[in-house]
DRENZASE-544342 format. One record per residue (C-alpha): y, x, z negated; residue in one letter. Coordinates in steps of 0.05 Angstrom, whole numbers, plus 5000, padded with zeros to 4 digits. Layout:
// residues N
<pt><Y>Y</Y><X>X</X><Z>Z</Z><resn>A</resn></pt>
...
//
This chain:
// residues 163
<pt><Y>4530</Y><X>3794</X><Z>1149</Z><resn>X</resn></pt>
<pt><Y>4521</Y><X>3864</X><Z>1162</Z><resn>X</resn></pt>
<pt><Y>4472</Y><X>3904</X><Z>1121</Z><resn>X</resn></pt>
<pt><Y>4493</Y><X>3964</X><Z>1087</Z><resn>X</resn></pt>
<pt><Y>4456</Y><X>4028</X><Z>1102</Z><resn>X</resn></pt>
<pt><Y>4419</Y><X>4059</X><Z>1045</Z><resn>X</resn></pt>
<pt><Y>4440</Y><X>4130</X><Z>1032</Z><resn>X</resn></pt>
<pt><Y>4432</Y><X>4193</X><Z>0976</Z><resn>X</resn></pt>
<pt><Y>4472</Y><X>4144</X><Z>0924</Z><resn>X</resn></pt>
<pt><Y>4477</Y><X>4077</X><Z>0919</Z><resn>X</resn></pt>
<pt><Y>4492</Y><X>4031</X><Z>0875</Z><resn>X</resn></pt>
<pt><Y>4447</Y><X>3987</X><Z>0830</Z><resn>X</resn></pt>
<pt><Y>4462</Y><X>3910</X><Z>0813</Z><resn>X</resn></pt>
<pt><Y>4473</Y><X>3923</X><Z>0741</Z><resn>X</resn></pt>
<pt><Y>4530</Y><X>3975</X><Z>0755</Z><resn>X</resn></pt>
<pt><Y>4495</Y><X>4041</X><Z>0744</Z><resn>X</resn></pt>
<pt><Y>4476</Y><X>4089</X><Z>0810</Z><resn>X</resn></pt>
<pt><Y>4415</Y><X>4111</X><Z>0831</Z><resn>X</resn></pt>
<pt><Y>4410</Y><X>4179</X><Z>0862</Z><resn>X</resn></pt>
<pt><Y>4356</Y><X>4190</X><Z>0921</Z><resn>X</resn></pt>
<pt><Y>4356</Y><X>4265</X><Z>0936</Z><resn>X</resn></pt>
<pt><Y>4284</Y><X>4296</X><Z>0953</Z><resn>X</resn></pt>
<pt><Y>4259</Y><X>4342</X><Z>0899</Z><resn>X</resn></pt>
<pt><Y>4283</Y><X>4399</X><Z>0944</Z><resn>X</resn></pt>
<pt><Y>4358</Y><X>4377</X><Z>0947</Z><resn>X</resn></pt>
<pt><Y>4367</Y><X>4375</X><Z>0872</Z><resn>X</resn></pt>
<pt><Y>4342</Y><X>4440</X><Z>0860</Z><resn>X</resn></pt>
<pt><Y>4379</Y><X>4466</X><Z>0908</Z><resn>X</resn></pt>
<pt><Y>4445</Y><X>4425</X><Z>0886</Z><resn>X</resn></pt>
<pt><Y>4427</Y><X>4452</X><Z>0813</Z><resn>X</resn></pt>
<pt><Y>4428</Y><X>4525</X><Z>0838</Z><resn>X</resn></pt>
<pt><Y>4493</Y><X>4520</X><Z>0871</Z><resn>X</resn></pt>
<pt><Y>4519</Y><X>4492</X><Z>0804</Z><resn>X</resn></pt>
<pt><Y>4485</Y><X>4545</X><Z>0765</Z><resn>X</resn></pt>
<pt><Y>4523</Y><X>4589</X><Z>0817</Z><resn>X</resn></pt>
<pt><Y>4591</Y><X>4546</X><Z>0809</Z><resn>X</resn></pt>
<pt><Y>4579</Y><X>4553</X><Z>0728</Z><resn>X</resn></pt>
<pt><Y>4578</Y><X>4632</X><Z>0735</Z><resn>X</resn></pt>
<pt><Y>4640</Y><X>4631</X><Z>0776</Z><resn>X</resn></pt>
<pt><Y>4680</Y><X>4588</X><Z>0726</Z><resn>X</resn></pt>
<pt><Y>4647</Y><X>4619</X><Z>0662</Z><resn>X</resn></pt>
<pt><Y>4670</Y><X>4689</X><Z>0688</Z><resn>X</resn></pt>
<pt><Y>4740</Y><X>4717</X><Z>0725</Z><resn>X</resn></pt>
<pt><Y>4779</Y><X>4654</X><Z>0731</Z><resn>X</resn></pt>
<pt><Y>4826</Y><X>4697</X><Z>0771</Z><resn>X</resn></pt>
<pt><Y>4769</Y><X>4708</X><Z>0820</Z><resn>X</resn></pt>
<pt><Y>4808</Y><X>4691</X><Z>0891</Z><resn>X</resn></pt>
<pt><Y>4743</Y><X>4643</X><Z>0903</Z><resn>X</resn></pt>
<pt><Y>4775</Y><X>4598</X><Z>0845</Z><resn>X</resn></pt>
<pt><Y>4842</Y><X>4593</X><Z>0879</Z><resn>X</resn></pt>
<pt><Y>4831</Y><X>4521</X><Z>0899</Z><resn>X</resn></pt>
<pt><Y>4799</Y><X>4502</X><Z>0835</Z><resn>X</resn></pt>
<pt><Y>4853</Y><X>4536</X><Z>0788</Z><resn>X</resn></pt>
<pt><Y>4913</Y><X>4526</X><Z>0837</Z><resn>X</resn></pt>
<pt><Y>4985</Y><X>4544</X><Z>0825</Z><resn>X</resn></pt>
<pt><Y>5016</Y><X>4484</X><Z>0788</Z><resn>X</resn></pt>
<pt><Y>5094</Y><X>4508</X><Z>0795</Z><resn>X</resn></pt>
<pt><Y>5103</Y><X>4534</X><Z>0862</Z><resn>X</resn></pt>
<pt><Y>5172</Y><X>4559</X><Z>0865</Z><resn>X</resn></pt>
<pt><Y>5176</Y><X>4578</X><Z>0790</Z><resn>X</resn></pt>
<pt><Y>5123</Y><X>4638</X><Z>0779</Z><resn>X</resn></pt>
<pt><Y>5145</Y><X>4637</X><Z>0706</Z><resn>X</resn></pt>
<pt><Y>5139</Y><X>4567</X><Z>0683</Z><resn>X</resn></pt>
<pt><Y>5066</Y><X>4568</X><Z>0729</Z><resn>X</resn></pt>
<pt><Y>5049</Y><X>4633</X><Z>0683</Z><resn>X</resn></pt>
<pt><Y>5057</Y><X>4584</X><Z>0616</Z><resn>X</resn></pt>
<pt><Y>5029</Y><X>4521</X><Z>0644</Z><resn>X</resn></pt>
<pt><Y>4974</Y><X>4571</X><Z>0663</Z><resn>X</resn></pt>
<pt><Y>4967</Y><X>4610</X><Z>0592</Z><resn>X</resn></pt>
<pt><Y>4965</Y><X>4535</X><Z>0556</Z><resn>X</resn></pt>
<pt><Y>4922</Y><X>4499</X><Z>0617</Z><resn>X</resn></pt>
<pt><Y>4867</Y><X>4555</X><Z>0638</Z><resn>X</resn></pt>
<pt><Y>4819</Y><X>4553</X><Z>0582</Z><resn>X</resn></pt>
<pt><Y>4815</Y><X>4477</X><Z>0573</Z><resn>X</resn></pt>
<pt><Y>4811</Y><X>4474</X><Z>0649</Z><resn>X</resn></pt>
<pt><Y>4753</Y><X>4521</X><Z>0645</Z><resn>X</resn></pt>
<pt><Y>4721</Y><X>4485</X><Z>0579</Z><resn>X</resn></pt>
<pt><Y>4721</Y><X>4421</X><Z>0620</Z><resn>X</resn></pt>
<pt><Y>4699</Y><X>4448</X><Z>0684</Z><resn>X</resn></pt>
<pt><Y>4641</Y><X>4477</X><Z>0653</Z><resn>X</resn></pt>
<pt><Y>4616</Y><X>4422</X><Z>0608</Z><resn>X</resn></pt>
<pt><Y>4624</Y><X>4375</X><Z>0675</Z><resn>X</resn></pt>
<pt><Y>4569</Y><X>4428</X><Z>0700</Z><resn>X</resn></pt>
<pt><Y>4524</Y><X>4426</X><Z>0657</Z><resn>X</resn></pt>
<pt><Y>4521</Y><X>4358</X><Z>0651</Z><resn>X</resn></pt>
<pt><Y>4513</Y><X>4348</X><Z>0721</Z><resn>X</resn></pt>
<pt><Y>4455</Y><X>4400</X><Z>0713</Z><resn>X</resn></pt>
<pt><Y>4418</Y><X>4357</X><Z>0656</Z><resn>X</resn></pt>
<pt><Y>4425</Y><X>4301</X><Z>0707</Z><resn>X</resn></pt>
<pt><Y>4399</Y><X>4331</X><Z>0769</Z><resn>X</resn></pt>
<pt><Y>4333</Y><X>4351</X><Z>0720</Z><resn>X</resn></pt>
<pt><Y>4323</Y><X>4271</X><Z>0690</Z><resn>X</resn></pt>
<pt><Y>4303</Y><X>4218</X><Z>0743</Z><resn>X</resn></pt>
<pt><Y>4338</Y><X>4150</X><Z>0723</Z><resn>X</resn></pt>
<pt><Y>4394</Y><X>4113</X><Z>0736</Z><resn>X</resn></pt>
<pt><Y>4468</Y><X>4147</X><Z>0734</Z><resn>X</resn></pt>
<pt><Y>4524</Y><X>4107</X><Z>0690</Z><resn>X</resn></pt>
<pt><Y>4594</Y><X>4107</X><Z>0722</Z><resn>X</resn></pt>
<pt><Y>4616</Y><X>4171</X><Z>0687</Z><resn>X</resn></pt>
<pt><Y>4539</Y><X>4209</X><Z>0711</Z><resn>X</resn></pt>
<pt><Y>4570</Y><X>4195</X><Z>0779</Z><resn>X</resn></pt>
<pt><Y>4632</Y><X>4215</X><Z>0776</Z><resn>X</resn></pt>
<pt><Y>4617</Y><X>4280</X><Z>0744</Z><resn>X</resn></pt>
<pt><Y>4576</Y><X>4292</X><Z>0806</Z><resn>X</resn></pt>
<pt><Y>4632</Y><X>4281</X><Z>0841</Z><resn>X</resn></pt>
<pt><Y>4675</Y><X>4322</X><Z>0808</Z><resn>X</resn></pt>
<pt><Y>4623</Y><X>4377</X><Z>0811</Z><resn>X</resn></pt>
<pt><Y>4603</Y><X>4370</X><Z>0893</Z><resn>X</resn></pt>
<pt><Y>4680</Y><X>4376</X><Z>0904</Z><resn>X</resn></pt>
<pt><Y>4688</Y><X>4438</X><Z>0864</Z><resn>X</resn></pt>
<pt><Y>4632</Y><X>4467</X><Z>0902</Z><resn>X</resn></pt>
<pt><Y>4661</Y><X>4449</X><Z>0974</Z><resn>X</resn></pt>
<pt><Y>4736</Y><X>4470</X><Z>0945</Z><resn>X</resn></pt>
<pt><Y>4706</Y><X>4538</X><Z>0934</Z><resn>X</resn></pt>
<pt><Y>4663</Y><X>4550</X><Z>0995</Z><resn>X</resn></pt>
<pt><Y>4719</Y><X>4519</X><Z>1033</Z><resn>X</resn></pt>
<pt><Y>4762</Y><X>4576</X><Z>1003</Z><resn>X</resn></pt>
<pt><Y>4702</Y><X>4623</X><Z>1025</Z><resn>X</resn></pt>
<pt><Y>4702</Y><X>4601</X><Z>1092</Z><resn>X</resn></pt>
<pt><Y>4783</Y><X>4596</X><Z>1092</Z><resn>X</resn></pt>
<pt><Y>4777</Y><X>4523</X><Z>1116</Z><resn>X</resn></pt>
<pt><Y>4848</Y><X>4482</X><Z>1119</Z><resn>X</resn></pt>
<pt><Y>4870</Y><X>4413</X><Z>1129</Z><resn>X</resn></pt>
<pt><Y>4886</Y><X>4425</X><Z>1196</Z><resn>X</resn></pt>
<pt><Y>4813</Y><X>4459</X><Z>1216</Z><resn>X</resn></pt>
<pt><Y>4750</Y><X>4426</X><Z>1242</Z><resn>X</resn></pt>
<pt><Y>4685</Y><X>4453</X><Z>1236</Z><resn>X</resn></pt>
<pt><Y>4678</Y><X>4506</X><Z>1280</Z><resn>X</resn></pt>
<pt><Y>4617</Y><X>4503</X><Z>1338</Z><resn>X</resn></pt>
<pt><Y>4564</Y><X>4548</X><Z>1303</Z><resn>X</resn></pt>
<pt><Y>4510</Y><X>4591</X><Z>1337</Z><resn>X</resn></pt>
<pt><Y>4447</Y><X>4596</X><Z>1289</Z><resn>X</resn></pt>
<pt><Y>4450</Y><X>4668</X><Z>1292</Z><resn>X</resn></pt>
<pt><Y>4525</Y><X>4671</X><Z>1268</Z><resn>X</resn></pt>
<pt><Y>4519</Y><X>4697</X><Z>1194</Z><resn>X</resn></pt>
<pt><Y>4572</Y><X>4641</X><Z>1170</Z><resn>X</resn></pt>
<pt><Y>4523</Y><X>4583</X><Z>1197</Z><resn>X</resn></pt>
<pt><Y>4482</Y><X>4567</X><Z>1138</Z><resn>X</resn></pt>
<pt><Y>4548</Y><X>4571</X><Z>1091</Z><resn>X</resn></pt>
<pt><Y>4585</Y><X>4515</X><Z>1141</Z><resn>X</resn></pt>
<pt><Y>4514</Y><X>4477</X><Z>1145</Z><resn>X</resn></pt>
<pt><Y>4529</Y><X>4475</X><Z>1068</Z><resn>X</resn></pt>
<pt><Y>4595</Y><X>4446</X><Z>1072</Z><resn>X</resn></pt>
<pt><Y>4580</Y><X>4396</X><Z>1112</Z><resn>X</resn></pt>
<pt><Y>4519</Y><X>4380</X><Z>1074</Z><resn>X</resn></pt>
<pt><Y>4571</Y><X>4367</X><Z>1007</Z><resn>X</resn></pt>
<pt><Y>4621</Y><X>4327</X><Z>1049</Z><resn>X</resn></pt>
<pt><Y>4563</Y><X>4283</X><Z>1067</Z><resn>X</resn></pt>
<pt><Y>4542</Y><X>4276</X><Z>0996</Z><resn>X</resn></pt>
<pt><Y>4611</Y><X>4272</X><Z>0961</Z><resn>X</resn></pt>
<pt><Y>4625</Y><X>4209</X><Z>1014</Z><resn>X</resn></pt>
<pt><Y>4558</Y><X>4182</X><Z>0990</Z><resn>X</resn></pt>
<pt><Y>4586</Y><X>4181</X><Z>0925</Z><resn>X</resn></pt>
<pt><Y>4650</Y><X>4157</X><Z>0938</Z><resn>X</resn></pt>
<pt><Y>4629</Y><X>4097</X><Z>0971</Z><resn>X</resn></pt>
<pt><Y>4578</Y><X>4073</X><Z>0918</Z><resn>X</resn></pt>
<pt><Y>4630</Y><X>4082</X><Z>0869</Z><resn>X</resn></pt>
<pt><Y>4675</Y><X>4040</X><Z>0915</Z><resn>X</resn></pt>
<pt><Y>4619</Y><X>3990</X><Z>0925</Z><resn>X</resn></pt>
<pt><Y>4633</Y><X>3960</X><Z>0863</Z><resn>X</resn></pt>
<pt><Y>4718</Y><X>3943</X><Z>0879</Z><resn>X</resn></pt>
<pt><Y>4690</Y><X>3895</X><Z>0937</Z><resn>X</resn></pt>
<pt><Y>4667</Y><X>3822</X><Z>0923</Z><resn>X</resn></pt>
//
């Protein structure tokens, strides 16, 4: 039987998820979503939101304008209660319950949706070879960083779908 290896989530026997960042690693996961809260709280318009606001009607601008005029502030309500949950989290120590997790989720994806807008990432790109000195380094070092954690979190929620 192979063993599993132990990551920054896994999950616990009764269901619920433990989280094992280092001190350092939620406070800096709780700045970015102090950052991410500012974002959402202020100019939804903001062409750094494009990928978490995106168009819903492509080819019809004006039925995309009224899904957008009903949609926007609920979208933004929700967005920003999912934060600041996720921020009350990231300050306890404990166990996570299914929905804990999945607001994490939700919240390391919005954060790599909008620095993937940032660093105009697509499906087709890889991550580019980075020198240390380039000035885009430490944001791709970030992304990278989230896509590590948000698998993390997708496979200890997935854990629990296999006997």
């Amino acid at each position: 039987m192979r063993r599993r290896r132990s990551g920054p989530v896994e999950r616990n026997d009764d269901g619920t998820f433990a989280l094992l960042l280092e001190d350092h690693e939620r406070d800096a996961l709780r700045s970015f979503a102090s950052q991410l809260r500012e974002l959402v709280a202020g100019n939804t318009h903001d062409a750094r939101m494009t990928r978490l606001f995106p168009v819903a009607y492509n080819d019809d601008e004006e039925a995309d304008a009224e899904y957008q005029r009903f949609m926007r502030d609920e979208l933004v309500t929700a967005r920003l209660a999912t934060i600041d949950q996720v921020d009350e989290m990231l300050s306890a120590d404990g166990p996570l319950t299914e929905g804990d997790i999945t607001r994490l989720m939700l919240t390391v994806n919005s954060l790599r949706l909008v620095l993937g807008t940032l660093l105009d990432v697509t499906e087709d790109d890889t991550e580019p070879e980075q020198d240390d000195d380039d000035p885009v380094a430490a944001q791709w070092q970030l992304y990278a960083w989230l896509g590590w954690l948000l698998e993390w979190i997708v496979e200890a929620q997935s854990a629990g779908d296999t006997p």
